[in-house]
N, C-alpha and C positions, 0 to 999 in steps of 0.2 A: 653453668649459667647460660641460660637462653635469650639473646640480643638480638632483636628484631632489626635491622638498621636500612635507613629511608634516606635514596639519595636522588637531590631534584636540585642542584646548583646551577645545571644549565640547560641544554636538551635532550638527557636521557632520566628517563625514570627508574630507579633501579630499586631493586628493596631484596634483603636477603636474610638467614637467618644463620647466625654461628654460634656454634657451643664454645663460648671460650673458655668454661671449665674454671675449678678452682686453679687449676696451676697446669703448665706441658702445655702439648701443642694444640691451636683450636681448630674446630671442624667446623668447615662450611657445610650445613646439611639442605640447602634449599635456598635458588636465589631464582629473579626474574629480571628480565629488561626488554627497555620499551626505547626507541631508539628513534627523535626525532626526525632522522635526517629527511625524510622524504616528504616532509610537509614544508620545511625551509628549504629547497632546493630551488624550488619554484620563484627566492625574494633573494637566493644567493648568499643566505647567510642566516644566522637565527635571530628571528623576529621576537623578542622577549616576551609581547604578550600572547601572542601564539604561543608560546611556550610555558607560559604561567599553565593557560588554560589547557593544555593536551597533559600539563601531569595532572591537572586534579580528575581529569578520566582517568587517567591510567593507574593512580595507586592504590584505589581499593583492589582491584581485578590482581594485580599484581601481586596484592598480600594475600591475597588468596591463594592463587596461584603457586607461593612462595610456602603458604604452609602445608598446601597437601601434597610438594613436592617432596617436604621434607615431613611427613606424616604426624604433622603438629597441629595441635589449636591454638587459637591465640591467648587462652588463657594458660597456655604454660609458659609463653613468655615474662621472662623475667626482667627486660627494661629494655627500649622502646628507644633508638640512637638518631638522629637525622642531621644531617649537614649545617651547621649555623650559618656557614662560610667560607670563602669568597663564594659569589656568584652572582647573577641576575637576584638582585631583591625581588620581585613578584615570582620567581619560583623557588624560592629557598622558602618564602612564605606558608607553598604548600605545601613542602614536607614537613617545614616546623610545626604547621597549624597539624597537621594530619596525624605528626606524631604525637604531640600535647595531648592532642583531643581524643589520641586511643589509648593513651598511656594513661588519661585522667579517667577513662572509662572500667580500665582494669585496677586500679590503686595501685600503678607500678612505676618505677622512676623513669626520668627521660634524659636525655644526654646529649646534650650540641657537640658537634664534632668539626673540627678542622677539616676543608677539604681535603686539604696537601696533606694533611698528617696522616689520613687516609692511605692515600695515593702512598707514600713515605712505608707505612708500614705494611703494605697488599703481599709484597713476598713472602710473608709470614704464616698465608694460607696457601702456597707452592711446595711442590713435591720436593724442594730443594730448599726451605729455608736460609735464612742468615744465621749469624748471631752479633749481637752487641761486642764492640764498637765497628761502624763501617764507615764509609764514606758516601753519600747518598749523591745517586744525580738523576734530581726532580725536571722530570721534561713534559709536564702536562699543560695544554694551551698557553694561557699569557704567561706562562711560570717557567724558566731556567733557573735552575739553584743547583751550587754544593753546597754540597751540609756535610759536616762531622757530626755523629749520630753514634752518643754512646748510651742510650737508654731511651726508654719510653719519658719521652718530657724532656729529655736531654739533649738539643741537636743545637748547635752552633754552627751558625753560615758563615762559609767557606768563600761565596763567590754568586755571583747573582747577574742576568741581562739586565742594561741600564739603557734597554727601548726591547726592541722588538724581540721574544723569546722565539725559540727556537719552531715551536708550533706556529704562530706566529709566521714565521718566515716561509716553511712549508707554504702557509695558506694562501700567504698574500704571495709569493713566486707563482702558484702557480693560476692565482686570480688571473694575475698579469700576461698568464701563457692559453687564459680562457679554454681553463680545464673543469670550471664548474665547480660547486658546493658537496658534498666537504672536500678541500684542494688537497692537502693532505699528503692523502692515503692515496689520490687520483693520481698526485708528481710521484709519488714513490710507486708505484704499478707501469706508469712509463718510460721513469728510469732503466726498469730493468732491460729494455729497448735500446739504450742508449748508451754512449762513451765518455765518461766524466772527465775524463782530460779535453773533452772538445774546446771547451772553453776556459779560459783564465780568468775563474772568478775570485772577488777577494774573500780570505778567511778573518774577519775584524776583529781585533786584539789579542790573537792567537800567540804573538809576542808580549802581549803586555807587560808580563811580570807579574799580575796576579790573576783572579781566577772569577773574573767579572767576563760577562757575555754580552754581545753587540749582533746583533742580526740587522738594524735596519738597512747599514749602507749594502747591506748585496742583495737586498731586496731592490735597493735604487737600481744596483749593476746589473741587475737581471732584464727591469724595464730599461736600461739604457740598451743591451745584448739585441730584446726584444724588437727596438724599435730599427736598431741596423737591420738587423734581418728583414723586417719588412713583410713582403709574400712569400719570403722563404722561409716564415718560421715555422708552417705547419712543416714542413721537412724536415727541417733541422729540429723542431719542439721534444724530439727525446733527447737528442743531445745534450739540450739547456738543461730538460728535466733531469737529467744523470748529474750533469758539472751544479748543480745547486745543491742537490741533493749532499753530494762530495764537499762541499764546502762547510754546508752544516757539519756534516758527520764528523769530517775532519776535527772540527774545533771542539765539539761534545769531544771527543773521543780522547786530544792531546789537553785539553783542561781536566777532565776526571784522571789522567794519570798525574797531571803535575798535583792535583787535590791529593792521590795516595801517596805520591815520595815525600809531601811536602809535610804531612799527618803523618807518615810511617805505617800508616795501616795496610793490611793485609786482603782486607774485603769491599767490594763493591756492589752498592744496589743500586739497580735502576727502574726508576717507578714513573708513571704517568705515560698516556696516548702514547707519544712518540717513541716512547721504551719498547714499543710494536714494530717497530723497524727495522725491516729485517736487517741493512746495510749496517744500519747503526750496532744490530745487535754482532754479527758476522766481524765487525771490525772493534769493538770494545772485546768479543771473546779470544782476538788473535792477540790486539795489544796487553790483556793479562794473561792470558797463556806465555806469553813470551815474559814477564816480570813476576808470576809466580801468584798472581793473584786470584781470588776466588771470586766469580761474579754472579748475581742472582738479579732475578729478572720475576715477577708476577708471570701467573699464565695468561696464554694472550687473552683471551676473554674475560680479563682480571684487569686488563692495560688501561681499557677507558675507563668513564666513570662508572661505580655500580654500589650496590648497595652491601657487598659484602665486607670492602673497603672501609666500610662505617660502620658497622656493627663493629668486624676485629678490631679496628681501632676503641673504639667506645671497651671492650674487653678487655682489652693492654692497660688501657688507662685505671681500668677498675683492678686488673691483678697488680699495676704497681704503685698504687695507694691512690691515685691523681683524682678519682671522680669519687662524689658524694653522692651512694645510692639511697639517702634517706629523704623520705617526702613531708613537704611542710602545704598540706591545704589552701593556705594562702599565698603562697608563692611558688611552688614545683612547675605548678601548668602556665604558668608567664613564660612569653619566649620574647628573644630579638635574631634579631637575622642581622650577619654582617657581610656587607656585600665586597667589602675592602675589608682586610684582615690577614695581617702580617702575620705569618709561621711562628719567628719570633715571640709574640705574644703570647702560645702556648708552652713554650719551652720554661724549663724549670731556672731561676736564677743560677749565673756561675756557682759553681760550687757546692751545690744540693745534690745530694745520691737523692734518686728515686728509691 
């Protein structure tokens, strides 16, 4: 089965094409992306209607693109995936409108897809797959979550940020250290410059006793750091960028292991942006090397958002019974776009096998 899948949630455009096959493993044969960041750099952040309108350039070209990479036409597509949600409503619109309106063109079904469930399943297309049941630690933008994840549609939350997620904290730290749009990836390139013990920053609720996440107050600690330092912070600015960095890392890193002693489980996946980090990654593979654990990670060019993410998942869901490829004239090509849209709500009730 050939799944076209179209992702336009925030500011990348992504579209790619997977055979997820009746059954085994699926192959991504062709994907594209289009990558906002350098028209919102300019406003310091993504500007939602600028962003509606730079995907609906870019997703013809893309699918194009997309299929003679993978030496297809689009009439061998056999259904037609795009993002319903979370995201910017005026660009989830243009993948939903884009995909209805090429899936009604061909008489082939279409499929809204979970962002996160996306993101959740992307190591599926890595040279190192998983398998059912893992422990999931979803770090993409406003989203920190574990998840117990033992099937497609099966995942119960473990532990969730209750304010600022961990991307999140990246961005706005290094707003604060006027390191520019996207922050990121820009505090993690400087860190490697710097000494993460320099500073005593806090790691928030790292004791709590459960497996709920807090980034805001050391987003606070960083601007208070910030402002002692004064004229010295372009000096000192890798040092801070290192001790923040270590502070996130730290508390991702001792919550995903108390999620695994606490579940028993064996395996760890780590999905979304921030799963691209190298630190995070270097220090999540020491602490399951050391308890015997197996960790899988997407490829990097898998980490952010993309369109292949949506197709395998729209595929998963179709090999374990969860989507309905049949088309009804009057109602197939209707969409809604959810721009708030809880994980939870796609998950199968307690107790259902997939």
């Amino acid at each position: 089965m050939l799944i076209l899948g179209i992702e336009s949630s925030c500011d990348e455009t992504g579209v790619a094409l997977v055979d997820a096959g009746a059954a085994g493993t699926p192959r991504l044969l062709g994907h594209a992306l289009h990558s906002q960041i350098e028209m919102h750099q300019a406003y310091g952040g993504v500007v939602p209607e600028l962003a509606s309108r730079d995907h609906i350039r870019r997703v013809l070209p893309l699918t194009e693109a997309t299929l003679q990479q993978a030496g297809c036409t689009l009439q061998q597509v056999d259904a037609v995936a795009y993002t319903k949600g979370p995201g910017l409503a005026g660009a989830l619109l243009v993948g939903a409108g884009v995909a209805c309106a090429m899936a009604a063109a061909l008489g082939k079904p279409t499929l809204g897809i979970h962002h996160l469930e996306g993101h959740l399943l992307s190591p599926f297309l890595s040279a190192d797959p998983p398998e059912f049941p893992f422990v999931a630690l979803l770090v993409s933008g406003g989203h920190t979550q574990l998840m117990r994840v033992d099937g497609v549609g099966r995942y119960t939350l473990l532990g969730e940020t209750i304010d600022d997620a961990a991307g999140e904290a990246f961005d706005k730290s290094a707003k604060l250290m006027g390191l520019g749009y996207p922050g990121g990836p820009a505090l993690s390139r400087l860190a490697q410059r710097g000494d993460p013990a320099a500073f005593k920053l806090p790691r928030p609720l790292l004791h709590s006793g459960d497996l709920d996440f807090s980034f805001a107050g050391l987003k606070t600690a960083v601007l208070t750091q910030a402002k002692k330092l004064g004229d010295a912070l372009e000096a000192r600015k890798a040092d801070l960028a290192a001790s923040t960095q270590a502070a996130i890392v730290e508390v991702l890193v001792k919550k995903s292991m108390t999620a695994l002693k606490e579940t028993g489980l064996k395996r760890l996946v780590v999905a979304g942006g921030v799963g691209a980090n190298a630190q995070l990654r270097a220090d999540l593979n020491q602490a399951c090397a050391q308890r015997g654990v197996r960790v899988h990670y997407p490829e990097l060019h898998l980490c952010t958002d993309n369109g292949a993410m949506i197709a395998l998942a729209a595929g998963m869901r179709v090999q374990a019974g969860l989507a309905d490829l049949g088309i009804d004239p009057t109602t197939s090509y209707q969409f809604q776009v959810l721009p708030r849209w809880p994980l939870a709500d796609v998950a199968l009730p307690s107790g259902m096998a997939a």
